[in-house]
N, C-alpha and C positions, 0 to 999 in steps of 0.2 A: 612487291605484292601486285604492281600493277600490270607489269611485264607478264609474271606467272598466273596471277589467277583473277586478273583484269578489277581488283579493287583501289579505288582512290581515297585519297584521304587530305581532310584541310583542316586546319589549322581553326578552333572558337576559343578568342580570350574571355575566360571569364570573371566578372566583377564576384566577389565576395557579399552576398545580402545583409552577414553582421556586420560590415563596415559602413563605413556614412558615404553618401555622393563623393566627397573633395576625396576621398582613398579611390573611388571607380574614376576620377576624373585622373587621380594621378597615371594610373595604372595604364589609362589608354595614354597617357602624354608618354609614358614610358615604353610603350608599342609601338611608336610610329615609324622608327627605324626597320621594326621590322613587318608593317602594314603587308609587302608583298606576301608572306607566307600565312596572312589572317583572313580568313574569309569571313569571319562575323565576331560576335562578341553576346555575353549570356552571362546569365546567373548563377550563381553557385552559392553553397554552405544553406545554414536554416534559415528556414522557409517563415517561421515562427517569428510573429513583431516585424517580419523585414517584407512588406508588399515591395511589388514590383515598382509600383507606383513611386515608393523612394529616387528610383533611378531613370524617369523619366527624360530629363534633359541629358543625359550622359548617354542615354540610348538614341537620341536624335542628334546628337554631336557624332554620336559612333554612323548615322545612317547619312549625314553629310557626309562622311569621309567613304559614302560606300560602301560600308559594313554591313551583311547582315545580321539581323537582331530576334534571337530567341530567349525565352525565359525559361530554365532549367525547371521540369516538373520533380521535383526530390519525394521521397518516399518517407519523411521523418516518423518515427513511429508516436502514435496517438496513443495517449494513456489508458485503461480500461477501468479503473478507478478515480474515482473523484471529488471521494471524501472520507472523512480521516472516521467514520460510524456516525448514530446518532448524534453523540455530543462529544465534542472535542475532548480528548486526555487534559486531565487538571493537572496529573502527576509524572514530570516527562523526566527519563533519562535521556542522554546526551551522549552517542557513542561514536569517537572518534578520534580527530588528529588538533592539530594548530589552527586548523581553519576556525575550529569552534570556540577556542581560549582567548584567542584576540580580544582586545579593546574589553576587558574585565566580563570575559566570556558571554558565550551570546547566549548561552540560558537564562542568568542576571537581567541581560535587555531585555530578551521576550518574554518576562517575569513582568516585570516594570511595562514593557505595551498593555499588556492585555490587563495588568492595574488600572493604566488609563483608561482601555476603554470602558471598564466595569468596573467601579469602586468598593464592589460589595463581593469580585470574586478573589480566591485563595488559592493562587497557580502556586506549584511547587516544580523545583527544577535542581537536575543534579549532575554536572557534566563529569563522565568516565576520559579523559583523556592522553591517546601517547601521542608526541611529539614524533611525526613521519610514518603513523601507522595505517595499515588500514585495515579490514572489519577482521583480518585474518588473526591481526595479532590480541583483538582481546576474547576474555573468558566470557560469556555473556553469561553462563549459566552462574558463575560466582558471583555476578553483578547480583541476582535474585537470592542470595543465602539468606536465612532467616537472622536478625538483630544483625545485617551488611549492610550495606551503602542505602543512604537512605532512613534510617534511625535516628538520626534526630536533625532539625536543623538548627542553624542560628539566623535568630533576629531583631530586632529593632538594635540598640544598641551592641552587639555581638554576645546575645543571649542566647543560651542553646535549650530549647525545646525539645521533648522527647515527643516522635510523633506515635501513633496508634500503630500497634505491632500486626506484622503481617506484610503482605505483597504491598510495598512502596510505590508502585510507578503503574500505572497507568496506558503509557506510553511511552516509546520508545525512540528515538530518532536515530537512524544511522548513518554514515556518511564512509565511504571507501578511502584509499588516498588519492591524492586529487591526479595522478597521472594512473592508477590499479587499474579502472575498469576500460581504459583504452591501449593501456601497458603490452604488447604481444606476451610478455612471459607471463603477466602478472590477471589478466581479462578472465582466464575461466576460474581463478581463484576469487574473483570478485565475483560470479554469477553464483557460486560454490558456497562462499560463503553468507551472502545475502538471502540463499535457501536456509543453510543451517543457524545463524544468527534469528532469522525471524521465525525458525521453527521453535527455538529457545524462547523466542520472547512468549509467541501465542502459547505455548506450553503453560508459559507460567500467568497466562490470565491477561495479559497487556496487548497494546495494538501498536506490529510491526510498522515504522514511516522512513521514508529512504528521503536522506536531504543530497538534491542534483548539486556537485559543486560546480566552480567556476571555472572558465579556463584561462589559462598565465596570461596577463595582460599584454608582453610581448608573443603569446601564440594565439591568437583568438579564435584560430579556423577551430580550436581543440571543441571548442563546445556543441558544433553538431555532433561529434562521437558520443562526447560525456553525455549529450540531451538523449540520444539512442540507446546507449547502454543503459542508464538509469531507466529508461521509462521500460525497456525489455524486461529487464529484473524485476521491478514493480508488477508488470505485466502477468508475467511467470509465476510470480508469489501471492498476487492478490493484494500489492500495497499500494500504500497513496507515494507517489513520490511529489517532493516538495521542488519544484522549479527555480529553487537560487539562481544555478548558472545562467540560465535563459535570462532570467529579470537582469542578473548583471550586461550580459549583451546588448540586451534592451535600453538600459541608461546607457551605457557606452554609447550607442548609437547615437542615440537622441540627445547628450550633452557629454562628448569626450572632454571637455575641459575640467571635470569632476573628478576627482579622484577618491575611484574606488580601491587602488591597491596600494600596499604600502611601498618602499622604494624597492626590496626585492623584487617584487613584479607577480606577486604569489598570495601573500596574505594580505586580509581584510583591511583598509583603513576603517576610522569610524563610522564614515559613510557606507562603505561596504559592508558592515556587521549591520549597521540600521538597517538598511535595502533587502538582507537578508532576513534578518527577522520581522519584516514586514511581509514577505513573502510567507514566510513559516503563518504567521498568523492569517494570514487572509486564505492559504489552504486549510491550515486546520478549523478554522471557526466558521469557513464562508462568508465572511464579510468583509467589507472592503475595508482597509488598514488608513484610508484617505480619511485625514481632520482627526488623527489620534492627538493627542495632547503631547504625548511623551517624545522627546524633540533628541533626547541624549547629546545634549550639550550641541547639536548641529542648530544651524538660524532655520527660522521655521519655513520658508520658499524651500532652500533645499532638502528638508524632511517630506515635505508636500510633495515635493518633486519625486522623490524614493518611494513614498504610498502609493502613489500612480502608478509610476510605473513596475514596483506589485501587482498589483490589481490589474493593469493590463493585462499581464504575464499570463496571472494566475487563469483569469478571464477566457484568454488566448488558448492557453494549454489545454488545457478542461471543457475547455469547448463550451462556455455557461453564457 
């Protein structure tokens, strides 16, 4: 290229902004061999929770060695939505994969939060879900059949209650597979069907919510796509998408010694479904999830911990 049409080209390592300082510190320790062919060093991944300002000392470690230092201006896409209507859905389904069944499913938890924070309200929740699926494989419209899902529930002791006939829900949460919306075969099926899904849902009177999943905790770069893809789709359809994935990045960053995933490197631990439904709440209600009571069996620092950084997230994303 430089022979024929006189253009140059060099070499910028860049640090990862979802990862913490001691991974940009490793990253340059593992460059130095090949220092001769790096002209500088720069930012990369979401922009989102990660300021520059995290990687201050690593950028003047990289500019004793020489290195120039730029921060990568990324284009991540801004939500256009930013709240779930007037007042939050009371009566939510749950449509999707494993991510959502974990740790005695996360509609149960976020049943049980927003108990705490209001003692006098009546959340109802009812998870649809296939093990590896994603929005392609279910019926939504059969989800909405008259005297379907939804018809009675149980409680207190495992008592079944019939509830008041008619449209059941409220609200809707859906969630893709957690590789569909960055998937090359699988991406415009995920755009595809978060039209026709949430066309089903406002059909039948309820308010379409897309929940952002997380990315594998050995791939982490996954979640600026996931964060993109989600907020486009939302974008596109006029829905609130809910920021999990991002809030998971977020505590990773800020205390990787937490374990949010279980050993597959995929699904929820307990912490990870808490984190998560503390997010769901502090989008859907506007309010900050921080000093909730309901701890789910985690010690109360690390639940505090998780509310925050919710509430960051949510804060962050939404631009509030």
């Amino acid at each position: 290229a430089e022979a024929k049409h006189g253009m140059t080209t060099r070499l910028i390592l860049c640090f990862l902004r979802h990862l913490d300082e001691a991974a940009a510190f490793a990253t340059l320790r593992a460059a130095e061999p090949w220092l001769g062919r790096i002209v500088g060093v720069g930012l990369d991944s979401s922009e989102l929770g990660h300021p520059p300002e995290k990687f201050a000392r690593v950028f003047a470690r990289a500019g004793d060695m020489g290195l120039r230092r730029v921060a990568h201006a990324g284009a991540q896409v801004k939500p256009q939505r930013t709240t779930a209507g007037a007042t939050p859905p009371q009566s939510i389904l749950w449509v999707g994969n494993s991510f959502f069944y974990y740790n005695n499913s996360m509609h149960t938890q976020f049943i049980n939060f927003v108990k705490a924070a209001d003692a006098e309200a009546r959340p109802r929740g009812t998870s649809v879900t296939i093990s590896g699926s994603g929005m392609d494989w279910h019926d939504m419209e059969s989800y909405f059949r008259p005297n379907g899902i939804g018809r009675y529930s149980f409680v207190g002791d495992n008592e079944i209650v019939f509830n008041k006939p008619g449209r059941q829900f409220d609200g809707v949460i859906m969630m893709d597979c957690s590789q569909c919306p960055i998937h090359p075969q699988l991406k415009d099926s995920f755009y595809q069907f978060t039209k026709k899904q949430g066309d089903t849902v406002v059909k039948n009177g309820a308010v379409p919510l897309l929940f952002m999943s997380w990315a594998y905790k050995d791939k982490p770069e996954m979640i600026h796509a996931l964060a993109d893809a989600y907020t486009t789709a939302g974008n596109d359809n006029n829905m609130l998408v809910i920021p999990a994935g991002l809030a998971f990045a977020r505590a990773v960053a800020q205390r990787p010694q937490l374990e949010l995933y279980q050993p597959d490197k995929r699904h929820p631990s307990p912490a990870g479904t808490y984190l998560a439904v503390s997010t769901v709440y502090g989008a859907l209600y506007g309010k900050s999830p921080v000093g909730n009571r309901y701890l789910a069996g985690l010690d109360a620092a690390t639940a505090e911990f998780l509310q925050t950084v919710a509430w960051e997230t949510i804060r962050e994303y939404y631009g509030k």
